[in-house]
C-alpha positions in Angstrom: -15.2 3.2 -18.1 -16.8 6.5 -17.9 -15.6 9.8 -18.4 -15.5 12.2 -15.6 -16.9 16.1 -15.8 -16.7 18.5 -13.3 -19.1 20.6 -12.2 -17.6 24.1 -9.8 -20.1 26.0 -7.6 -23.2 23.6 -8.0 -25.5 24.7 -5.1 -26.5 21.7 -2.7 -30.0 20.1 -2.9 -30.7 19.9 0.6 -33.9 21.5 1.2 -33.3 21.7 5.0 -30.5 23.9 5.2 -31.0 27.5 6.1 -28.5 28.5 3.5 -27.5 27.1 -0.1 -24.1 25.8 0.5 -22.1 25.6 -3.0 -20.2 22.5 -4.0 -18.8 20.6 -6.4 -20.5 18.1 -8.3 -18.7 15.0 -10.5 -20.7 13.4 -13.0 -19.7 10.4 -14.6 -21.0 10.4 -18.8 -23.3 13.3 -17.8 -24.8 11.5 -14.7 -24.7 12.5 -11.3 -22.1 10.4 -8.9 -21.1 12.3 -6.2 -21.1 16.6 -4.5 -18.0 17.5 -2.9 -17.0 20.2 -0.5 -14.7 22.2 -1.9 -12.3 22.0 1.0 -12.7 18.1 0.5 -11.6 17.9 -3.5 -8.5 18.7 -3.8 -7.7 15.3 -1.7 -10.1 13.2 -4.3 -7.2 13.6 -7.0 -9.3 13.3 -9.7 -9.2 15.6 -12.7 -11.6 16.2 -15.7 -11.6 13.9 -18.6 -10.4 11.0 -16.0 -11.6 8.0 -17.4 -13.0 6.3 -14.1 -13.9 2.7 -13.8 -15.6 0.8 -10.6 -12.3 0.2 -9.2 -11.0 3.6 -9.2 -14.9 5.1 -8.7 -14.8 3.0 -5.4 -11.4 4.4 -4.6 -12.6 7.8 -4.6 -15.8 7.4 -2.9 -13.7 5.9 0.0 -11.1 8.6 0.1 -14.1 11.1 0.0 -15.7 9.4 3.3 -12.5 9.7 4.8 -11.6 13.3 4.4 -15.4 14.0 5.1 -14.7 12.7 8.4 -11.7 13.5 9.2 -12.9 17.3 8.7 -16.3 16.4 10.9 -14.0 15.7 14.0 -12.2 18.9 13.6 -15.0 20.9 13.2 -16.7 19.1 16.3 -14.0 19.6 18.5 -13.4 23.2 17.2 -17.0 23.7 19.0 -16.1 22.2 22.2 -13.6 20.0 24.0 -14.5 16.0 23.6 -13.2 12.6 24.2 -12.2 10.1 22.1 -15.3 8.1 23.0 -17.6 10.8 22.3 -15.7 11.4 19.0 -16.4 7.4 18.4 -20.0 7.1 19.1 -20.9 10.5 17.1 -19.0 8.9 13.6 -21.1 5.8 15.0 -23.9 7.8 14.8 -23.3 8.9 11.1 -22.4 5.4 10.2 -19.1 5.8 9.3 -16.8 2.4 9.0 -15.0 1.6 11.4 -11.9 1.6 10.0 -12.7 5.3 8.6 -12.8 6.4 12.1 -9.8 5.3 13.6 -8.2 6.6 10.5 -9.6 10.2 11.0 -9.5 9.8 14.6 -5.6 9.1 14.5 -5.2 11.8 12.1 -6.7 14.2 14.4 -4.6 13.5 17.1 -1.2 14.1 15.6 -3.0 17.1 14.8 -3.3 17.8 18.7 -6.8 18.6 18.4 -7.8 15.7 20.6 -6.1 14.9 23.8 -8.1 12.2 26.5 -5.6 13.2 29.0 -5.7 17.0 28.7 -9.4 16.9 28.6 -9.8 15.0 31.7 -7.2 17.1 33.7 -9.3 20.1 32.9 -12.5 18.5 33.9 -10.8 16.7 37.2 -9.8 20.3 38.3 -12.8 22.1 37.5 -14.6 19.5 39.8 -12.4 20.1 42.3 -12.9 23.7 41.7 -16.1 24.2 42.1 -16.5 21.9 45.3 -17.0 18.5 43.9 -15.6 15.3 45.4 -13.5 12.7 44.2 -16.1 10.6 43.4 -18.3 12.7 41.6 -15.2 13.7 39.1 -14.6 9.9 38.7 -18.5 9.6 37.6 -18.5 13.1 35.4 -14.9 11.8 33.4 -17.1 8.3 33.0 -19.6 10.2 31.9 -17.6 11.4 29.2 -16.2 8.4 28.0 -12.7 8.9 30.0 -11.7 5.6 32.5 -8.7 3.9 33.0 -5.4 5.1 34.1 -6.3 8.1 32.1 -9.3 9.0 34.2 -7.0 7.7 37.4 -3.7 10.5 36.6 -6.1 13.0 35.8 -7.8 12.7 39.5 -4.7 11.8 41.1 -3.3 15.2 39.9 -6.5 17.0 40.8 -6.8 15.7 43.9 -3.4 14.6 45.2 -3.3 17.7 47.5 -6.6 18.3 48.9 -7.7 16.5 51.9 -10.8 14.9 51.1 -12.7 16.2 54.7 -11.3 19.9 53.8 -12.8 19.8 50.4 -16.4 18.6 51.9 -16.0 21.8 54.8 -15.2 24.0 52.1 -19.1 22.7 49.9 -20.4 22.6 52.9 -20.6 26.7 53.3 -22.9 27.8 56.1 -25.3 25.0 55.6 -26.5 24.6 59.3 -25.8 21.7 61.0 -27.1 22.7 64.2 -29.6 19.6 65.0 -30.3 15.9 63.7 -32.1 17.4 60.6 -29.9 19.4 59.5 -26.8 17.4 59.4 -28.8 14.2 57.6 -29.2 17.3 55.2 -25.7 18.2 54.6 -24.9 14.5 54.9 -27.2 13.9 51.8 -25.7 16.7 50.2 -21.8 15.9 50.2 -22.9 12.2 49.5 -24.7 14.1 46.1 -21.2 16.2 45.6 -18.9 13.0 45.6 -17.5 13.0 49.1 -17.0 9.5 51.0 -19.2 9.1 54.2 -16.3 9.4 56.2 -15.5 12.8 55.1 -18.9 14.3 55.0 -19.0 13.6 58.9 -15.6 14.5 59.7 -16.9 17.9 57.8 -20.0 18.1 59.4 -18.7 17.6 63.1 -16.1 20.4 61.9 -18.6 22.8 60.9 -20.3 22.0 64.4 -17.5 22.6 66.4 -16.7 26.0 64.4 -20.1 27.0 63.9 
């Protein structure tokens, strides 16, 4: 057994950091063991004076990883929007268990701070926003780790509406399409944006005829 102190307001050793963060530090018989943030501590449930053996020390430094990353999540996603995959591969990245992060990870949901459907309905329609094809949304909610049938409702929503051939006249603009040249241009260009190659010719011939 060893008996636990508790050290409030311990500044952080971490040489890199452009300010000194403050902490709390637990020492076991006088010797270092472990710095908590304070935000983090109050779910540790230790006290002073515990007496703390290498079940209960292993208990804590378990519970400690787990708050720490449950409150990494939130503060990621209080930056910007992410997937659950991104989420994933950035606990990854930190070496977090496994089981650590689907535990913070389902936390965080019934929190509502991390939603794979919301996220790639906003990203379907800001694709099809800003002139994108189909396709091209499929690749960017890949890209961010969304697939499946929640990728697949997210796109059917988006898209559901919008005639593929309209869309590709509409990010076509006044590209000229006037000669040979011009529309293997535009063709290479709605094939870049997403659009099918039946629709980027329907387009094109479109633009012809109005042009």
């Amino acid at each position: 057994m060893a008996r636990l102190t508790i050290e409030h307001g311990a500044a952080d050793d971490d040489t890199k950091a452009t300010t000194r963060r403050r902490s709390i530090a637990l020492r076991l018989d006088g010797k270092a063991w472990l710095r908590v943030e304070p935000e983090a501590f109050a779910e540790l449930g230790v006290a002073a004076g515990d007496e703390i053996d290498a079940a209960r020390r292993a208990e804590v430094e378990t519970a400690l990883a787990r708050v720490r990353a449950r409150l990494f999540v939130i503060r990621s996603l209080s930056a910007k929007a992410q997937s659950t995959a991104e989420i994933e591969k950035k606990l990854a990245a930190r070496d977090v268990p496994a089981d650590i992060v689907l535990e913070a990870i389902e936390r965080v949901m019934g929190y509502g701070y991390l939603d794979d459907a919301a996220l790639a309905g906003q990203l379907a329609r800001g694709m099809r926003s800003r002139g994108y094809g189909r396709r091209r949304a499929e690749q960017k909610l890949r890209e961010r780790g969304l697939h499946g049938p929640t990728a697949a409702a997210a796109l059917a929503d988006a898209y559901a509406e919008q005639d593929e051939a309209e869309l590709a006249l509409e990010a076509l603009g006044r590209r000229p399409v006037t000669d040979d040249a011009d529309r293997r241009r535009a063709l290479a260009f709605l094939a870049r944006r997403g659009f099918s190659a039946g629709a980027a010719w329907a387009a094109i011939r479109r633009a012809g005829e109005e042009g």
